[in-house]
Structures are given as C-alpha cells and as structure tokens.
N, C-alpha and C positions, 0 to 999 in steps of 0.2 A: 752097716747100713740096715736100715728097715728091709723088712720081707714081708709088712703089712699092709692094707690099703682101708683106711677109715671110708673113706666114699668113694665108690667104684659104679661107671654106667655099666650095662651089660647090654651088651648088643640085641639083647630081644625086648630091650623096650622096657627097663627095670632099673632101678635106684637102690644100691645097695649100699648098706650101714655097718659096722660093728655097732654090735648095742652095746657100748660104754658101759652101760651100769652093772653090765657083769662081768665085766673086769675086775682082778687079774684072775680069777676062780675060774671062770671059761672066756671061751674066744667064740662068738656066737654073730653070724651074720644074719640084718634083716633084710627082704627085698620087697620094694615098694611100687605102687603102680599109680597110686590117689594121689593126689598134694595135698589132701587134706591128712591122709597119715604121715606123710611129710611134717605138715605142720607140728603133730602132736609127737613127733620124733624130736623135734627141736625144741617144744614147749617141757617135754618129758624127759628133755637130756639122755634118750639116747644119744645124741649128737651134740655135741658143745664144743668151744672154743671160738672165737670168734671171727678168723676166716673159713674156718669149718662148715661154721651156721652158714654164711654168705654163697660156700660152693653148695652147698644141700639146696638152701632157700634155688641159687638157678635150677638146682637138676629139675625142682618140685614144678618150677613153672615147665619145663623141656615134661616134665609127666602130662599137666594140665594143657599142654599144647598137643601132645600127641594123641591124648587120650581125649580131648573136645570131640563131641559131636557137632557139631558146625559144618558149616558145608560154604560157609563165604568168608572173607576175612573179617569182616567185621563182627560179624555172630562171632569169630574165634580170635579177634581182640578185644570183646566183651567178656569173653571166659577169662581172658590173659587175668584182665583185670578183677574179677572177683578172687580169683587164685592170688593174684596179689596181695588183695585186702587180706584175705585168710594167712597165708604165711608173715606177711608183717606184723600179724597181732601175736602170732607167738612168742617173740620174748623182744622185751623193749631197748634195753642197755645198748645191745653189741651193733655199731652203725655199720660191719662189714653186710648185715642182714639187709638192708635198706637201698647199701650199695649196688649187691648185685641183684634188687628187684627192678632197679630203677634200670640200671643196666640193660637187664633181661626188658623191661617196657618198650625202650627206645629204641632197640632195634626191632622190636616188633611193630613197632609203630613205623616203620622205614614204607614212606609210600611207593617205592621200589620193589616193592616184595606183592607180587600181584594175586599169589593162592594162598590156600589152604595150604599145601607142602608147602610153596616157599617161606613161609613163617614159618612153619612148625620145624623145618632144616635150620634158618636163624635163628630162630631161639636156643634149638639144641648144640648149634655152633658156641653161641652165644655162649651158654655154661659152661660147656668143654674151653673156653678163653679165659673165662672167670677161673679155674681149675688151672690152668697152663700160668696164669698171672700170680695168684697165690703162689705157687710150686717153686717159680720162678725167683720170687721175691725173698721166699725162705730160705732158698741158696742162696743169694746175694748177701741178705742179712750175715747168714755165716760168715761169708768171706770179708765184711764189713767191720765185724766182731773181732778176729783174730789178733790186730792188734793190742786188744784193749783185755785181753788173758793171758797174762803170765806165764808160763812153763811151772807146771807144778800148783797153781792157782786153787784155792780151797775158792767156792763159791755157793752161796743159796740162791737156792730156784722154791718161789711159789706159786700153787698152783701146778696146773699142766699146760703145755704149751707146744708139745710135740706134734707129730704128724698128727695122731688122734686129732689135735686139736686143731690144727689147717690141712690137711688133706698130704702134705708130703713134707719131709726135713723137720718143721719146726718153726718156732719164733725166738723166744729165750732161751728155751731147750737146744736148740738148733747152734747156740751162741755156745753150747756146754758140746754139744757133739762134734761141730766141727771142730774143736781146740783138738780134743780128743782124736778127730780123723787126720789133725795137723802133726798129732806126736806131741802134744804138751799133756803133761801127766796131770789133768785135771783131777779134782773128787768134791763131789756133788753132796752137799746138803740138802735135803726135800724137804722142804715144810710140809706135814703130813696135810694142811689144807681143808679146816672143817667149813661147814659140817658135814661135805659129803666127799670127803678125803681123797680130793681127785690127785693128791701128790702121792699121800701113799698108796693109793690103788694104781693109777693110771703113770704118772711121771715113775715111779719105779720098777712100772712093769716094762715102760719103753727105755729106761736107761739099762735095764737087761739084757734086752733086744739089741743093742747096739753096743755094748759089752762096755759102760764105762760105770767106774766105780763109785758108788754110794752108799751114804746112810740116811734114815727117814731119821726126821724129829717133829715133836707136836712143834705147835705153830709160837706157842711161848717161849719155845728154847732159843729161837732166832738171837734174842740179846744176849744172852748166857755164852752161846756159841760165839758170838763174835767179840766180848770180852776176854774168853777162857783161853779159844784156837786159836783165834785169827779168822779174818773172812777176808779176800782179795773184792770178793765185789758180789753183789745181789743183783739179780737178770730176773725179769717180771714182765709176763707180755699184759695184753691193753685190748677193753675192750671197748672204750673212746678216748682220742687223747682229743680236749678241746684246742681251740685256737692260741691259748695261750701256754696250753702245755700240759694243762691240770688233764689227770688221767686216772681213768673207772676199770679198773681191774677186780680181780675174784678181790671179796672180801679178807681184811688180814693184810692186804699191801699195803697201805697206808701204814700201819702199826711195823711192818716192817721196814719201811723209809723211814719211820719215825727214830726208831733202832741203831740202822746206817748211818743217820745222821748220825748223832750220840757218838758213833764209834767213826766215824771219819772213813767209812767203808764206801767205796763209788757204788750208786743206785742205778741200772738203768733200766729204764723202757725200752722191751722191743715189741716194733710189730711193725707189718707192711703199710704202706701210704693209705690204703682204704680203709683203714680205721682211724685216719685223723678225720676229724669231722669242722671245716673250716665255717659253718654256719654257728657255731657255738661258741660264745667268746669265752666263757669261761667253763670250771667244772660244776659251777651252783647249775648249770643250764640240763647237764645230764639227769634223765630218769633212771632211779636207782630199782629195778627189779626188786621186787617184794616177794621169796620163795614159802610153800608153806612151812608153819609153824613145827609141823609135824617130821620135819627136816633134822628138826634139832632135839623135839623130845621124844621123840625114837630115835632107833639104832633098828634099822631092817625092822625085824617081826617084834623086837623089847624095847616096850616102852623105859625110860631111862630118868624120865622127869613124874614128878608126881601127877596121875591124871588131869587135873582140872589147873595144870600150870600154865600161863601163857608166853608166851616164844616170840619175840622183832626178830625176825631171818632177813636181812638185807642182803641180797647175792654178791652185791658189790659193793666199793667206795670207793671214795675220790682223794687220789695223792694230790696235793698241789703243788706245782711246777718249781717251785723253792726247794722243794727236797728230793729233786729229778737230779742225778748228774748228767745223761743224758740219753737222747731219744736217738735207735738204733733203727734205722730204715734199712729197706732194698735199695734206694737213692743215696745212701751216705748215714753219718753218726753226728745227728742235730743235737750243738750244745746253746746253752743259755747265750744272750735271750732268746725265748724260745717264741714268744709272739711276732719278733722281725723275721727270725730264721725259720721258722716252720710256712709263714707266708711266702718269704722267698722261695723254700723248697715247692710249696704245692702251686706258684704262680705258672 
C-alpha cells in the first residue's frame, strides 16, 4: 500500500502538494496558502491527473475562503467567486476541475449558512467530501476490476493514474494493484508517456512503492509488445469521458486502442463517475489542452530539436467509444452501448 499523500490539508490552514515534476529523483513537498499558487500548481503540473486537479481545485477555494478578508457573506461569496474564475482557467480538458468548483460554489451558496465561519467551515467540509468521494471511488474501482484480471495477466498502463494522480489508490493503476493485493501475479508494462514521461517517472515510481512488478517501454513499443508477448488487456484512466463514451485521455491513448484493437486485446476506461461529463454528446465537443511547444524540443535544460523548430504539443486525445471495450467506474464496469448505459448509470 501507499505510504504517500499527493494532497494533504494541514491543520494550520495550508494545502500541501508533492511537486510531481521532481519525480522519482526526489520527494519534495509544496505548501500553499493563495489559490492563486494553487492555480499555477495545476496550470504547472505540479499537480495533474484528473481527480487530483478536482481535489486541489476544492482545497484552493477552502484557501480563498479562509484566507478572504470579508467580513459579510456576500463580500466572501464574491471572493468564492473570483477564486473560481482563476482556478478554472488553469487547465481546460480534465471536467473533474469544474466539478469540484461547482461543488465547492453551491454549497457556499447555501442560504443556511448565515456567517463568515459558517461558509468558510462549508467549504472546507465541502473539499474534505470531494477527497473522501475520489478515495472512495478508487477503491471501489478496484474491487470492480478484479474480475476482469486474469491470475498472472501481463497488462499496459498509459500514462499515470495512481494515487499521485487522484489523491489515494488509483484509477487504472489501482485496477493493476489491487490484482496484485488480491494475489494474482500481475506485471505491468508502462508506457514511458511523452512528452513529459509521467509513466516512466511517476507510474514506475508508484508501482515500486507498492512492490508490483514492472518494465517501462517507449510508447511505440505498445504494438510490438502485444504482437511479440502477449497483452491480457490495456487500463487507461480519463480525463473526460463524453456522453457517448468517446474519452480524452493523456496523449498516446488513442494510438494505443488503435494497437488493442488490431490485436484483439480488451481496452478499458477507468475512472470515477465525475469525470463523465453528461452535457457533451460527443468527444468532437471536448477542448483539447494545447501544452508549450518547448515541452517536446527540450528535455529539462537540452534543447533536443533544432532551435527555430516548431512543436503541435496536444496534452490529450480523443479515443472514440468503438475502440472502448469498457468503462470501469466506482458504480460498476459500463459496457457498449455506452450512450444508453452511461445515461442509465449517471440518471
């Protein structure tokens, strides 16, 4: 089990982070007080994954509520709300961000709530709920998964999707550790995950941490591997699955269901119910995050592309729901069709 905590409140009124980006070379915690370093925590990928972002985005508003100067509720549901606007502009794709803003709004909005404390006590409930619901879901997920892994199941995982990346357990990750905590003799292919190699930095540093066996490979070896080896199945979390099923994950998964398919390998989706996004009918409707350029022609401090080269960095893309075998929830494992059954589930 983890002995880590990617987002942790501190009782004296502080938001604290592992900064990701220095991963696995050190273990560096940040501690936050603004929402607006919140924001650029999430904008900067200290913080990513996408119920990650959603539990951060609460804490940042639980910052902006304690930290207002206000002195009436509404001077300090006018703050709510500019703190809003500022976290939701940091990164567009992942809708668990939106989730818990809206979240965190409405209860502050609760005309029941007659002070200053008692908002800023709701709100900060309010994210410690958001935090309990992810946590919650990612165990579920696991125990959801168990049937659908083999005993001895070779599997790729792209991307990260471990506690780092939701605050506890996992999503896909979580689908690879619980086998593992069940006793089935799982081993893990990582897709090293460019450009900014969160498999091989981040997903191999947590499947160490929980002692299950793997190898990293670049993200083109996917087909070769599952020609050569064998692959029981590809687990890939989400960072919107629309209404009909199409789903925006780290860049690279699409090319990997494309892969599965080809090789008759089951694909699935996981991730918890708040990242389906039911106003979206399809995945043409998702904004695809546009990261800089300088993402891909550098490498940290060496430049690696010819200076005046230019770079399309798309964070994400959109699998479409044809090459899903199926969507892995805290609620159950949603298979085709996925536009009756995913309505059904989130009615």
């Amino acid at each position: 089990m983890n002995t880590y905590h990617a987002i942790e409140w501190l009782a004296e009124g502080k938001l604290r982070l592992i900064d990701q980006r220095r991963l696995p070379q050190e273990l560096v915690y940040c501690d936050y007080t603004d929402y607006h370093e919140v924001a650029l925590a999430i904008r900067d990928m200290v913080v990513r994954g996408a119920p990650a972002i959603g539990i951060t985005a609460g804490y940042g508003m639980a910052l902006a509520a304690l930290y207002s100067p206000a002195t009436d509720v509404e001077a300090l549901r006018a703050d709510l709300c500019a703190a809003d606007a500022v976290l939701r502009a940091a990164r567009p794709t992942a809708v668990n961000l939106f989730w818990a803003l809206e979240r965190v709004l409405r209860r502050a909005a609760d005309p029941t709530l007659p002070t200053v404390a008692a908002i800023r006590e709701a709100v900060l409930a309010e994210a410690h709920a958001i935090y309990a619901f992810e946590a919650e879901s990612n165990f579920r997920i696991g125990q959801n998964a168990l049937p659908l892994v083999p005993d001895g199941a070779k599997i790729i995982h792209h991307c990260n999707t471990g506690p780092l990346a939701t605050g506890e357990y996992g999503t896909a990750l979580r689908v690879i550790t619980a086998a593992h905590e069940a006793g089935k003799r799982v081993f893990a292919y990582v897709d090293e995950t460019r450009p900014r190699l969160q498999g091989a930095r981040l997903t191999a540093w947590e499947l160490q941490q929980w002692g299950v066996p793997f190898t990293i490979i670049v993200d083109g070896a996917a087909a070769h591997i599952m020609r050569t080896v064998g692959i029981d199945l590809c687990v890939v979390g989400c960072d919107r699955i629309a209404a009909n099923g199409d789903t925006a994950n780290k860049i690279g998964t699409y090319s990997l269901a494309l892969a599965a398919k080809a090789h008759n390998v089951p694909f699935y989706v996981v991730g918890p119910t708040s990242t389906i996004d039911m106003t979206l009918a399809s995945g043409d409707d998702i904004v695809i995050e546009q990261r800089p350029a300088e993402e891909i022609t550098r490498f940290e401090a060496c430049q690696i592309a010819p200076a005046d080269a230019s770079a399309t960095n798309p964070a994400f893309d959109v699998t479409p729901a044809a090459y899903i075998t199926a969507i892995i929830t805290e609620r159950g494992v949603i298979y085709p069709p996925f536009k009756e059954n995913l309505a059904r589930l989130m009615a």
